[in-house]
Backbone as JSON Lines, residues from 0, in Angstrom:
{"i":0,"aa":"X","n":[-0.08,-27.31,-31.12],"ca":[-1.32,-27.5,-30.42],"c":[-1.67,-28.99,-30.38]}
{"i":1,"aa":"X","n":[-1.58,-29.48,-31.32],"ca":[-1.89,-31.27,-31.36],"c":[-0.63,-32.11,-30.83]}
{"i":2,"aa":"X","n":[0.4,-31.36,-30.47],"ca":[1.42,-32.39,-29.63],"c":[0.96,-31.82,-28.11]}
{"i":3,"aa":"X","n":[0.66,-30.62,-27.21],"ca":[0.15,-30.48,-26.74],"c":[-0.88,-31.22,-26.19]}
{"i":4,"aa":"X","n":[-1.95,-31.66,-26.73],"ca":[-3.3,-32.01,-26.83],"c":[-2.86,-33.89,-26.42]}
{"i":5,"aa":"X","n":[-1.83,-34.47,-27.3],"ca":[-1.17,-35.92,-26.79],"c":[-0.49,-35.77,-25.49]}
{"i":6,"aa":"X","n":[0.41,-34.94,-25.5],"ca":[1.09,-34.79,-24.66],"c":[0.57,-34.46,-23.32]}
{"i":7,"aa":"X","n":[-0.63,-34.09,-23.25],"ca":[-1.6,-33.51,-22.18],"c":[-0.83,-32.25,-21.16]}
{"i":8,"aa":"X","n":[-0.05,-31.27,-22.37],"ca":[0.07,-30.3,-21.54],"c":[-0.76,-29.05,-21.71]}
{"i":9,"aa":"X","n":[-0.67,-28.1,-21.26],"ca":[-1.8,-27.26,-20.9],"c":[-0.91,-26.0,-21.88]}
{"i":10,"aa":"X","n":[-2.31,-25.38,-22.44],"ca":[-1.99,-24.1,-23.27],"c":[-1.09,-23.13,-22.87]}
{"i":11,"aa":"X","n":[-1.05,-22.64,-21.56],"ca":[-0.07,-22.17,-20.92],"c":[1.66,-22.41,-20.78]}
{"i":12,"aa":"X","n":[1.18,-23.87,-20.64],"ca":[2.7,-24.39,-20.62],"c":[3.72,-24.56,-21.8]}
{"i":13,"aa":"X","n":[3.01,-24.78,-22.94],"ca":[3.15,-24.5,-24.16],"c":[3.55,-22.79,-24.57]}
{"i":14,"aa":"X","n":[2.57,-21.43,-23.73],"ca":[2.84,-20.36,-24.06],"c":[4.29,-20.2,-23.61]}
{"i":15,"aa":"X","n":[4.46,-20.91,-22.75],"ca":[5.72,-20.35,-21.76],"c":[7.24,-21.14,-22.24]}
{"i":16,"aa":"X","n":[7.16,-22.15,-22.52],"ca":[7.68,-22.96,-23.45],"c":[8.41,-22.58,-24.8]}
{"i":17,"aa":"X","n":[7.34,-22.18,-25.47],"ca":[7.91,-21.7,-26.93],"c":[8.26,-20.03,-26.53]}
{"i":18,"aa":"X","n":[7.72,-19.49,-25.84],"ca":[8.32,-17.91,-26.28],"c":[8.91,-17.54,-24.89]}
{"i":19,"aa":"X","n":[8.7,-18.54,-24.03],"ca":[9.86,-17.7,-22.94],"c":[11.48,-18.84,-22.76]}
{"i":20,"aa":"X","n":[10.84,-20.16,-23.7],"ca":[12.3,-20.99,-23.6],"c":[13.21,-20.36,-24.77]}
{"i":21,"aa":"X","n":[12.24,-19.85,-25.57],"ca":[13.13,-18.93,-27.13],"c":[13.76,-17.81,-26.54]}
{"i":22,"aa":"X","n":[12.97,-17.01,-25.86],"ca":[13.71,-16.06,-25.19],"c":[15.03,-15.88,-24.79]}
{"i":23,"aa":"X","n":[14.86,-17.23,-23.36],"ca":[15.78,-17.28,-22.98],"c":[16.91,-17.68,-23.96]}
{"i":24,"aa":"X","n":[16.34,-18.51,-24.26],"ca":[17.94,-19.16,-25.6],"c":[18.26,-18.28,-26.2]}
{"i":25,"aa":"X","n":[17.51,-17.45,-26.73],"ca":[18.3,-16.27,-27.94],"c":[18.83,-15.05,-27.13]}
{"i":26,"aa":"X","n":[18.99,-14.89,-25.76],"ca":[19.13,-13.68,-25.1],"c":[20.55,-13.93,-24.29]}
{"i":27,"aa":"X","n":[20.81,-15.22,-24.11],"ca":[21.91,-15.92,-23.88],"c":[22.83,-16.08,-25.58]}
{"i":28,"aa":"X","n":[22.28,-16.64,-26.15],"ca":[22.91,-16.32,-27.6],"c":[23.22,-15.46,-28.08]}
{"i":29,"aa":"X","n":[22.78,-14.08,-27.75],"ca":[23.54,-12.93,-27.98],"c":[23.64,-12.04,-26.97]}
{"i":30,"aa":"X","n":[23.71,-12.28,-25.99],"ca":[24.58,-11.5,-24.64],"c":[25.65,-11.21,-25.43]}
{"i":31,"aa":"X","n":[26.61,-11.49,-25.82],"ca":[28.07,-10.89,-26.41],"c":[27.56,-9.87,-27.36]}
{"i":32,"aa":"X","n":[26.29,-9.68,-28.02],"ca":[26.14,-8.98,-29.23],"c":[25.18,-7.26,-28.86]}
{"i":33,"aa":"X","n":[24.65,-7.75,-27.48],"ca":[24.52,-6.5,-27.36],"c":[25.13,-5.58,-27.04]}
{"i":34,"aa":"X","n":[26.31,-5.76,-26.39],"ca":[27.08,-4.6,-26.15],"c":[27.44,-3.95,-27.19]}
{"i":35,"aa":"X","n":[27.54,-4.67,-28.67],"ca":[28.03,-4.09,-29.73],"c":[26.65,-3.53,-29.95]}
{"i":36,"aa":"X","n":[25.6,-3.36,-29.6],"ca":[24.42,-3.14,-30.34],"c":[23.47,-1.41,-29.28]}
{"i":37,"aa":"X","n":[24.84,-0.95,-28.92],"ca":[23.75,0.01,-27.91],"c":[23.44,1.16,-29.34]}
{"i":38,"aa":"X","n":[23.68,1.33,-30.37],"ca":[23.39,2.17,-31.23],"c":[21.93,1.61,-31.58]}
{"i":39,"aa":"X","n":[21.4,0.78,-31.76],"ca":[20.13,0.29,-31.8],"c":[19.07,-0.3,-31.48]}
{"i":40,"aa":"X","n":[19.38,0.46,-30.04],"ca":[18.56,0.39,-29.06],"c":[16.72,0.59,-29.33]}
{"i":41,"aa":"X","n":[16.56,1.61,-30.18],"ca":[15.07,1.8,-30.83],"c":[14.8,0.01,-31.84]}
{"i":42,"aa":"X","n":[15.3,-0.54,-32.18],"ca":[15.18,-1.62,-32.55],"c":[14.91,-2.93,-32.12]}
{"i":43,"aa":"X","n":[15.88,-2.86,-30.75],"ca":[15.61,-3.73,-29.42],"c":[14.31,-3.76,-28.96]}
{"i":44,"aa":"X","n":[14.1,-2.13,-28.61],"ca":[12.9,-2.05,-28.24],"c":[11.56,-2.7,-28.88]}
{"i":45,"aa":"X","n":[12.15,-2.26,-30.38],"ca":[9.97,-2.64,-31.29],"c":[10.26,-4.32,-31.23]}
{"i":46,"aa":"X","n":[11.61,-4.97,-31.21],"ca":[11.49,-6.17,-31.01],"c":[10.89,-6.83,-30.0]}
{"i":47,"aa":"X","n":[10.98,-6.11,-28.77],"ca":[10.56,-6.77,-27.66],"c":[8.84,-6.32,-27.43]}
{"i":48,"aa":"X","n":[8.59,-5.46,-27.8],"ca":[7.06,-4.81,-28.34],"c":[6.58,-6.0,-29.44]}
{"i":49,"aa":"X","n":[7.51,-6.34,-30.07],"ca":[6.79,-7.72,-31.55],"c":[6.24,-8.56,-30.34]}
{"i":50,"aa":"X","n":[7.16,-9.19,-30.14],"ca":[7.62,-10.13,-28.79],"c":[6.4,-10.32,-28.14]}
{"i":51,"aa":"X","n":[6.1,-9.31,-27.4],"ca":[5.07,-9.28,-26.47],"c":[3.47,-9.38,-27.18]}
{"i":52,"aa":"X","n":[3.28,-8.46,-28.0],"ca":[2.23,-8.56,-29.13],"c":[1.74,-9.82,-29.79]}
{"i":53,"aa":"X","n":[2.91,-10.29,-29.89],"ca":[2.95,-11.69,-30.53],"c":[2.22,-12.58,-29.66]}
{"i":54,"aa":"X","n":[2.94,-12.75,-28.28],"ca":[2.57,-13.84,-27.14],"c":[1.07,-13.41,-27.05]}
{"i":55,"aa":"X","n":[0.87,-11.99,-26.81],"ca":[-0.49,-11.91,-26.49],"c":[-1.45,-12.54,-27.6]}
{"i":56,"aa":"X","n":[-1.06,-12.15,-28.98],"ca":[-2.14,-12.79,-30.17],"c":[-2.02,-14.32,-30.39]}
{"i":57,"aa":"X","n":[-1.08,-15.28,-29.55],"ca":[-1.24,-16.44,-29.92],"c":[-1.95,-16.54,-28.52]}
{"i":58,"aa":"X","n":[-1.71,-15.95,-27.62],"ca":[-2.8,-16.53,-26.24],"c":[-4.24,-16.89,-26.87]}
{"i":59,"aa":"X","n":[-4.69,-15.39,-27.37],"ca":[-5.72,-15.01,-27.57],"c":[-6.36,-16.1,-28.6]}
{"i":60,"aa":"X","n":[-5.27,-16.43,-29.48],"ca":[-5.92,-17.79,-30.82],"c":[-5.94,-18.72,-30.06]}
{"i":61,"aa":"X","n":[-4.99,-19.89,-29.17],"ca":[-5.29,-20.34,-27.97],"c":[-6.64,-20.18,-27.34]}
{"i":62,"aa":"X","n":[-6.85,-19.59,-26.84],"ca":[-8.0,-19.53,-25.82],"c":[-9.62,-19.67,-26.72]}
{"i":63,"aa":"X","n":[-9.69,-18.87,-27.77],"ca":[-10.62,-18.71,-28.71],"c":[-10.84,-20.03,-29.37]}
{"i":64,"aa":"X","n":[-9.77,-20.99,-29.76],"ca":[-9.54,-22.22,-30.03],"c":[-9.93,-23.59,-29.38]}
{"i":65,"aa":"X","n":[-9.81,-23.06,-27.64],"ca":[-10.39,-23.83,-26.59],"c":[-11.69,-23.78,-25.88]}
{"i":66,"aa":"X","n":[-12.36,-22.19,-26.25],"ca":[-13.56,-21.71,-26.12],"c":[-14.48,-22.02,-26.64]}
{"i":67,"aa":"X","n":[-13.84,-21.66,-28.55],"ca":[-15.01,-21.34,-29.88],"c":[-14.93,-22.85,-30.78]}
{"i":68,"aa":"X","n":[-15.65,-22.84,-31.61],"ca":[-16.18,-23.73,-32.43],"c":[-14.73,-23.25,-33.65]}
{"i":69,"aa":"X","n":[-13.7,-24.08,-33.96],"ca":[-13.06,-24.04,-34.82],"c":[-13.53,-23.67,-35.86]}
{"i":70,"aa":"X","n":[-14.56,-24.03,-36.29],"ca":[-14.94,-23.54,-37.75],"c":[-15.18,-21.51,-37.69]}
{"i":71,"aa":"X","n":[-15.61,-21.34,-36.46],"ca":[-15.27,-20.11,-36.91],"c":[-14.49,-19.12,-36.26]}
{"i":72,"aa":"X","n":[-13.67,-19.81,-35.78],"ca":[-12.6,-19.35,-34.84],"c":[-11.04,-19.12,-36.33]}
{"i":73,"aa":"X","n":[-10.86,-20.2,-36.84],"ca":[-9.79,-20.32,-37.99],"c":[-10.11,-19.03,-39.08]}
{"i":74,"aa":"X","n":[-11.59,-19.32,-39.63],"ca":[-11.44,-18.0,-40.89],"c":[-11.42,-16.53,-40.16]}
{"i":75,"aa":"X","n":[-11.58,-16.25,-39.34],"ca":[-11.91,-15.43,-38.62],"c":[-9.73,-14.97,-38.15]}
{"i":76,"aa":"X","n":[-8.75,-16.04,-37.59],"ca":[-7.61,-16.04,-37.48],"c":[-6.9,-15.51,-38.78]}
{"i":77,"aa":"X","n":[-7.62,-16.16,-40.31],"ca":[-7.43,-16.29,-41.58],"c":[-6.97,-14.54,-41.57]}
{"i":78,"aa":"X","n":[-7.8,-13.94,-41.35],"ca":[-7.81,-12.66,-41.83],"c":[-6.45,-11.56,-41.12]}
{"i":79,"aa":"X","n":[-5.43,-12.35,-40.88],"ca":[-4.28,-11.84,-40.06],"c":[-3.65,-10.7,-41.47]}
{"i":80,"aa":"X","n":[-3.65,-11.69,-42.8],"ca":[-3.07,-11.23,-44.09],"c":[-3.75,-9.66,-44.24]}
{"i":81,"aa":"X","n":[-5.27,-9.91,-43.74],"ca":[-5.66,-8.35,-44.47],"c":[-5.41,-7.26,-43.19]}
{"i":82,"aa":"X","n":[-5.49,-7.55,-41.95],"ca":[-5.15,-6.98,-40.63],"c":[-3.6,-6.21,-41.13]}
{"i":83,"aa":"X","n":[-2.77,-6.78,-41.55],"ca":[-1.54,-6.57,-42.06],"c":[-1.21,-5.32,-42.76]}
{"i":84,"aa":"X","n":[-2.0,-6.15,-44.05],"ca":[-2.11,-4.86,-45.21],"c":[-2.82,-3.74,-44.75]}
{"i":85,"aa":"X","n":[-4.01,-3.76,-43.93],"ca":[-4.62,-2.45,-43.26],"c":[-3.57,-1.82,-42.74]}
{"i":86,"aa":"X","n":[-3.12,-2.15,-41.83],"ca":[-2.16,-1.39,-40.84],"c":[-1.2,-0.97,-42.25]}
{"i":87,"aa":"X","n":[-0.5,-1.49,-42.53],"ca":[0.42,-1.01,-43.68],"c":[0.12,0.24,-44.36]}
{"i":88,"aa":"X","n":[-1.16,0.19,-44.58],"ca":[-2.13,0.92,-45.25],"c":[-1.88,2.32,-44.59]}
{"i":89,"aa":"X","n":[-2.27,2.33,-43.65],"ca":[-2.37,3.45,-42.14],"c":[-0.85,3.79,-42.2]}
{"i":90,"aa":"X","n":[-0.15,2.89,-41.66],"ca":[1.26,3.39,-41.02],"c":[2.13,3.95,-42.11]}
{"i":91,"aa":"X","n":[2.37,3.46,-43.2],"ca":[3.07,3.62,-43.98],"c":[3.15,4.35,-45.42]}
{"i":92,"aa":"X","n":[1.61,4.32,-45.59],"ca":[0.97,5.13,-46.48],"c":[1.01,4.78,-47.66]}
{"i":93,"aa":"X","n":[1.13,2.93,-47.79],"ca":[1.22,2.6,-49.33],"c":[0.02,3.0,-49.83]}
{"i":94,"aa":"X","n":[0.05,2.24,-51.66],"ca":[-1.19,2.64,-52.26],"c":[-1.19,0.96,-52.67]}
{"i":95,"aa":"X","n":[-2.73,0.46,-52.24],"ca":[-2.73,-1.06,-53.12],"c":[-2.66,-1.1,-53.94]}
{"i":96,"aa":"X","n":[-2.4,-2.17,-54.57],"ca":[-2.23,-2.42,-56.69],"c":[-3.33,-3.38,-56.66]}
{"i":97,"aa":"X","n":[-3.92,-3.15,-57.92],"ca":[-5.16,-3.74,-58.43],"c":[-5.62,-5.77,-57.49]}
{"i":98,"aa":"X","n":[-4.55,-5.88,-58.24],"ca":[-4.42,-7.74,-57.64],"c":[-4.2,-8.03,-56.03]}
{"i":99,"aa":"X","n":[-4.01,-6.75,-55.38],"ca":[-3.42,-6.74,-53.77],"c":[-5.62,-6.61,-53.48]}
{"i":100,"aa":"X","n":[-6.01,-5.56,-54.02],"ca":[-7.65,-5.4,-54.22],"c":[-8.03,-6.55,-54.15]}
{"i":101,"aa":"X","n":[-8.07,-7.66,-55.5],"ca":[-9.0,-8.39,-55.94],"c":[-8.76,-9.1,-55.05]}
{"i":102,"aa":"X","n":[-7.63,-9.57,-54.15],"ca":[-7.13,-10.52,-53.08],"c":[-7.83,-10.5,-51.95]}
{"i":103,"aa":"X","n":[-7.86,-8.86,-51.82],"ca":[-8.49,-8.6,-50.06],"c":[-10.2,-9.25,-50.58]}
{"i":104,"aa":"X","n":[-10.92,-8.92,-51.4],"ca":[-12.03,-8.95,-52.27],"c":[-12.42,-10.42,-51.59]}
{"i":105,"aa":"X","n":[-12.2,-11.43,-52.69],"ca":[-11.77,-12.61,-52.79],"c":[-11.75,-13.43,-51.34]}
{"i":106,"aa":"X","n":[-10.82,-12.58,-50.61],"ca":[-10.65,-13.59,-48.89],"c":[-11.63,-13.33,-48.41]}
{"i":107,"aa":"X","n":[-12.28,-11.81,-48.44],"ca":[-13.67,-11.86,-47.83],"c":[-15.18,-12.65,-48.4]}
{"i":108,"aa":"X","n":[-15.12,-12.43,-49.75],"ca":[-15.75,-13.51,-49.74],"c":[-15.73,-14.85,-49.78]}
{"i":109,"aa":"X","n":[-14.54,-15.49,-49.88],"ca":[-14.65,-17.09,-49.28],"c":[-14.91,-17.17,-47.77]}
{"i":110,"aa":"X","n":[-14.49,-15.96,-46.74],"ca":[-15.25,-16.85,-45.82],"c":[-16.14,-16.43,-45.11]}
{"i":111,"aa":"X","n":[-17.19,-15.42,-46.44],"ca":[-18.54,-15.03,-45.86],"c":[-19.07,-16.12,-46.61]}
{"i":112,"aa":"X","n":[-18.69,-17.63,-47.94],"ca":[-19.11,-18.49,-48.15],"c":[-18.84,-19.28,-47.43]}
{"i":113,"aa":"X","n":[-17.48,-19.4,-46.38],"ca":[-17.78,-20.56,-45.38],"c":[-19.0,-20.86,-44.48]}
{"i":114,"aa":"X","n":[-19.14,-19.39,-44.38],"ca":[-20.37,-19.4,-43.15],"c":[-21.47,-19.85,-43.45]}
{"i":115,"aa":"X","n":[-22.32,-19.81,-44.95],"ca":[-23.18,-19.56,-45.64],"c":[-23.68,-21.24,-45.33]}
């Protein structure tokens, strides 16, 4: 974002840049490997589902970044770690351990003290 910002290119160009010049490079880098790879095809797939998910949640920090007041645009990004463990939570059906607790605890309140 801050070579961007010197560089005076535009958020966009940057989106398109990092995840569609990666794209391309890594899709050319393993053209030879998918043919060996039609057995895991369900894998391809959630990759390209990451992929897309991904681009959309850095747009979205992007734009919020160019919109909102950093200060509460970042703790607000901060909370990707507990977004994580929720879903984990849901999908997978762990059980937290005590210190995984005091953690989620802890992040929420430092940045209901940022705000303060």
């Amino acid at each position: 974002m801050k070579f961007s910002t010197y560089q005076q290119f535009s958020m966009g160009e940057m989106l398109v840049s990092m995840y569609g010049g990666g794209a391309v490079y890594l899709s050319l880098l393993a053209r030879k490997e998918f043919k060996k790879l039609t057995a895991h095809k369900i894998e391809i797939k959630i990759g390209i589902l990451v992929g897309i998910l991904s681009t959309i949640g850095y747009s979205c920090y992007l734009f919020a970044l160019k919109e909102g007041p950093s200060s509460v645009v970042y703790p607000i990004i901060s909370l990707n770690c507990i977004v994580v463990l929720i879903g984990r939570l849901i999908i997978f059906k762990e059980r937290l351990k005590k210190y995984q607790l005091i953690g989620i605890i802890l992040t929420l309140c430092g940045i209901v003290l940022t705000k303060i």
